[in-house]
C-alpha positions in Angstrom: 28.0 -2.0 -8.5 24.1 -1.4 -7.7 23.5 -0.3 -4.6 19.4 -1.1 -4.9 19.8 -4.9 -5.7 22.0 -5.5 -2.4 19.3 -3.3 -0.9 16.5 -6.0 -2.4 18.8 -9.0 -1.7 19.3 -8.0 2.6 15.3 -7.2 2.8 14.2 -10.2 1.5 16.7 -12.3 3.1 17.8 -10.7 6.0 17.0 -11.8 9.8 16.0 -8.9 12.2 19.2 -8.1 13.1 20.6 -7.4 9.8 17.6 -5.2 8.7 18.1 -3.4 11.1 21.8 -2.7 10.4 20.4 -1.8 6.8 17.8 0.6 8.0 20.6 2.6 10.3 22.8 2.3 7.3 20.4 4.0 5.3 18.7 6.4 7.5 20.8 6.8 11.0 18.0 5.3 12.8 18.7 3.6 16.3 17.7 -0.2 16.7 14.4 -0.6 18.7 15.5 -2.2 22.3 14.3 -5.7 21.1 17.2 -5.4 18.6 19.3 -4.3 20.8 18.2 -7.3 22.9 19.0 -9.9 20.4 21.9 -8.7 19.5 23.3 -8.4 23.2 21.5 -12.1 23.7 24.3 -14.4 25.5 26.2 -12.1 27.4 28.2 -13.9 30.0 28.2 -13.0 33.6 32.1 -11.4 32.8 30.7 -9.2 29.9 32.1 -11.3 27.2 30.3 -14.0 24.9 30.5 -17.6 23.7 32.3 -18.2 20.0 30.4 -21.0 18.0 33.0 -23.4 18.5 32.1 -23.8 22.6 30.0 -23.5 24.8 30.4 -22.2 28.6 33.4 -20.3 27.5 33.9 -16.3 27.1 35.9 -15.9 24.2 38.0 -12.5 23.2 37.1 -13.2 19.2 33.7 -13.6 19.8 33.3 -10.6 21.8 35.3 -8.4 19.8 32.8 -9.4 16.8 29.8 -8.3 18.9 31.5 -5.2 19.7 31.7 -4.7 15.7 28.5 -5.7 15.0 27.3 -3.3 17.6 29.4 -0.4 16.1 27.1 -1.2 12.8 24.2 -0.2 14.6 25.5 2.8 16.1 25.8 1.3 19.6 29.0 2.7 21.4 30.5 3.0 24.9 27.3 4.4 26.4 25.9 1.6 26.7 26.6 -0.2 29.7 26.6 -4.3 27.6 29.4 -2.5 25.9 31.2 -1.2 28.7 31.0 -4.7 30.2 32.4 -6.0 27.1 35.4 -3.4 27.3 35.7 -4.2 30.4 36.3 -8.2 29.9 38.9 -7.5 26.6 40.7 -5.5 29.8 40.9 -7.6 32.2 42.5 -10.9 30.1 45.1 -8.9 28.2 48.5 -10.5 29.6 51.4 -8.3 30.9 53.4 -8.1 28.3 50.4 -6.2 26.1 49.7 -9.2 24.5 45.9 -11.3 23.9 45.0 -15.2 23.7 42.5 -17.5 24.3 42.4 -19.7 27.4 44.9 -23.0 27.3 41.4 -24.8 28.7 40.0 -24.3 25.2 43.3 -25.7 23.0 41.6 -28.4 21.7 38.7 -27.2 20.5 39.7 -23.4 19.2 40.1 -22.6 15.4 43.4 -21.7 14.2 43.0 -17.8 14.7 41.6 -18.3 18.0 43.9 -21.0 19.4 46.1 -20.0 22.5 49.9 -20.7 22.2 50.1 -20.1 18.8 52.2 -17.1 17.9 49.9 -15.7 14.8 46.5 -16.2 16.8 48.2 -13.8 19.8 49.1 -11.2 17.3 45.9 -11.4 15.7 44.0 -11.7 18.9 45.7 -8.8 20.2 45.8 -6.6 17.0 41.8 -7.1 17.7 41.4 -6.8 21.0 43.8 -3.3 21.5 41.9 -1.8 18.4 38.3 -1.8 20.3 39.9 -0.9 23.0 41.1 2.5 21.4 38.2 3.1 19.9 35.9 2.5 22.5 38.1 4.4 25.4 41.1 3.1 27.4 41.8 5.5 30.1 44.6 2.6 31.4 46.7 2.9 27.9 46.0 -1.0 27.1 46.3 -0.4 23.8 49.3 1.3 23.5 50.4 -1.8 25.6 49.1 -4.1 22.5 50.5 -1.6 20.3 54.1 -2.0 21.8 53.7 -5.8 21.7 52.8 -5.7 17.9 55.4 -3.3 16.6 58.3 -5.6 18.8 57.0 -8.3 16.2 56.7 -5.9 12.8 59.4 -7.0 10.0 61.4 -3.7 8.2 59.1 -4.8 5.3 56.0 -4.4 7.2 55.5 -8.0 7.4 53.9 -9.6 11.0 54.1 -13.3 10.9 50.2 -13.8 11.3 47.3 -13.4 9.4 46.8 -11.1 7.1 43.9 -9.3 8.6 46.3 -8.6 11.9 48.3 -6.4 9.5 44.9 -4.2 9.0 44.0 -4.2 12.3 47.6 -3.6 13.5 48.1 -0.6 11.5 44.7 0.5 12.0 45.6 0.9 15.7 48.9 2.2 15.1 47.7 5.1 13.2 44.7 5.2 15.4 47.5 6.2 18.2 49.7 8.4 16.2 52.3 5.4 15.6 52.6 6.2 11.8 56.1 4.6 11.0 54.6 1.3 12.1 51.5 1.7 10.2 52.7 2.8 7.2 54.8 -0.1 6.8 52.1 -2.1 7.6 50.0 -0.7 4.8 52.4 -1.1 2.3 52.5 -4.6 2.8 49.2 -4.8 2.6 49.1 -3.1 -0.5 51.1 -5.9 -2.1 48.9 -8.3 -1.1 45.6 -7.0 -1.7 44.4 -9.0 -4.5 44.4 -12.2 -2.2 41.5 -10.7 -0.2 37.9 -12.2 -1.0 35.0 -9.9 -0.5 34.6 -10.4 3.2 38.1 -9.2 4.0 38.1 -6.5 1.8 35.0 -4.8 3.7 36.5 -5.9 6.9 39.4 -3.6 5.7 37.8 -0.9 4.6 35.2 -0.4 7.7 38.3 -0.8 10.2 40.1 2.4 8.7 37.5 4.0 8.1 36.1 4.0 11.7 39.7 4.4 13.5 39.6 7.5 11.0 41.8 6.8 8.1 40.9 9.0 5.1 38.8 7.4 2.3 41.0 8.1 0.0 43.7 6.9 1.8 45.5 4.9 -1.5 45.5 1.0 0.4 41.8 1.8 1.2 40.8 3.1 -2.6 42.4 0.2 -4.3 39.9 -2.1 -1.9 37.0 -0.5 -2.4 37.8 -0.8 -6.3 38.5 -4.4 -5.7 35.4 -4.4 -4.0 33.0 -2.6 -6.0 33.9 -5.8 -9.0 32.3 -8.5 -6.6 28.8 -7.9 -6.4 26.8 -10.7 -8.0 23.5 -10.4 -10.1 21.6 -10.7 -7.4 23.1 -7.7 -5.1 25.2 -10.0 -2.9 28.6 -9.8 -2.4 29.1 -13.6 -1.4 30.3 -15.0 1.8 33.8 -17.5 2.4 31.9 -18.9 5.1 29.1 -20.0 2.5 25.6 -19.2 1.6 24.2 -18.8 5.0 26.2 -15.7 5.7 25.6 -13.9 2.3 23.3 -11.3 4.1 25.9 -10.4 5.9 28.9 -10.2 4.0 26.6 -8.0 1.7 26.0 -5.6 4.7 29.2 -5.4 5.3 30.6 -4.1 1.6 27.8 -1.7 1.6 29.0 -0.2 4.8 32.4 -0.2 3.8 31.4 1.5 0.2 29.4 4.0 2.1 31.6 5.0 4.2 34.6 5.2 1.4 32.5 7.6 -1.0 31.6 4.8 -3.4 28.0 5.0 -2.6 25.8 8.2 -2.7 25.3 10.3 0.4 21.9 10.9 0.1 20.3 8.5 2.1 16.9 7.0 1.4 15.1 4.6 2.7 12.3 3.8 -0.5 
């Protein structure tokens, strides 16, 4: 793995954005307020945003991966886009602790996003209780989610879903002192590690390391090892959703192998 290539490959490809993620990264330091700006860009009147595959719709996916791109950049619940985004996940979760998309959108939805279907509300709602644990929930939403997920967990750790709802549902169960539930949850996971391409596996690592899950937690070691193998020549760790999202991808597993110990401490910023 060398960390100086993916630093090359972000700067010379990266958009504002993403440098900016690579500079904080590497030295701590806060995005300028046109950063900030642009990444904020789009917010809806209800404090949520609008996925890729609609328009004029406010979408729980895409506002829970503004909230993570936001927690890249050291943005957090002080700022008040954020709040309003915390706000939003709030006010749509359904009474039984549970998340999905509007019906209006059925049609048009991808298959994690799309409302009625029983793995797209777990996953939806692993996501949407996680941020709100880690971003404050003074109303106990999340332990709501939580709840809804473990009524759905198999003895063998097994939710019938995706397989990144069993990272983000463990993630929030340990997050809430629910360890039974999570450590089943990991184990399955463990067994199926080796399925996960480079995106997933810095999705992964990030998520338990920011809900506070030790490094060296075993699950998280044996991704970041799987992890550390996937860097190209070039420094990037390649994207599933194709070429135009290397940069990103690449961010991400050098995040996720900073924050696991794989990468040295000392930051620089040559």
């Amino acid at each position: 793995m060398n960390f100086e290539t993916a630093i090359s490959f972000v700067r010379q490809r990266g958009n504002e954005v993403e440098k900016a993620r690579l500079a904080y990264l590497l030295t701590g330091e806060r995005p300028s307020a046109e950063i900030v700006a642009q990444l904020f860009a789009g917010q809806q009147p209800d404090g949520g945003w609008s996925p890729f595959w609609v328009k004029d719709y406010t979408s729980l996916d895409a506002t829970c991966f503004r909230l993570a791109q936001a927690e890249q950049l050291g943005l957090g619940r002080s700022e008040t886009t954020i709040t309003r985004a915390v706000d939003f996940l709030a006010e749509r979760q359904a009474q039984d602790g549970s998340w999905e998309e509007d019906k209006k959108v059925a049609n048009l939805a991808p298959p994690w996003a799309a409302p009625g279907d029983p793995e797209a509300t777990l996953y939806l709602t692993a996501n949407c209780g996680l941020w709100l644990a880690l971003l404050g929930d003074p109303d106990n939403r999340a332990s709501k989610a939580a709840g809804f997920l473990q009524s759905q967990l198999g003895p063998d750790g097994h939710l019938p879903s995706f397989l990144h709802t069993h990272w983000l549902a463990g993630t929030l169960w340990h997050k809430l002192g629910w360890q039974p539930p999570a450590e089943r949850a990991f184990k399955y996971l463990s067994e199926r590690i080796n399925e996960l391409d480079a995106s997933n596996l810095s999705w992964w690592i990030i998520t338990a390391c920011v809900a506070g899950i030790p490094p060296n937690q075993s699950v998280v070691g044996q991704a970041a090892s799987l992890l550390e193998k996937n860097q190209r020549g070039d420094g990037c760790w390649p994207s599933e959703d194709g070429p135009e999202s290397d940069v990103h991808s690449t961010l991400e597993a050098m995040r996720a192998l900073w924050l696991c110990g794989r990468i040295d401490k000392k930051r620089n910023d040559d």
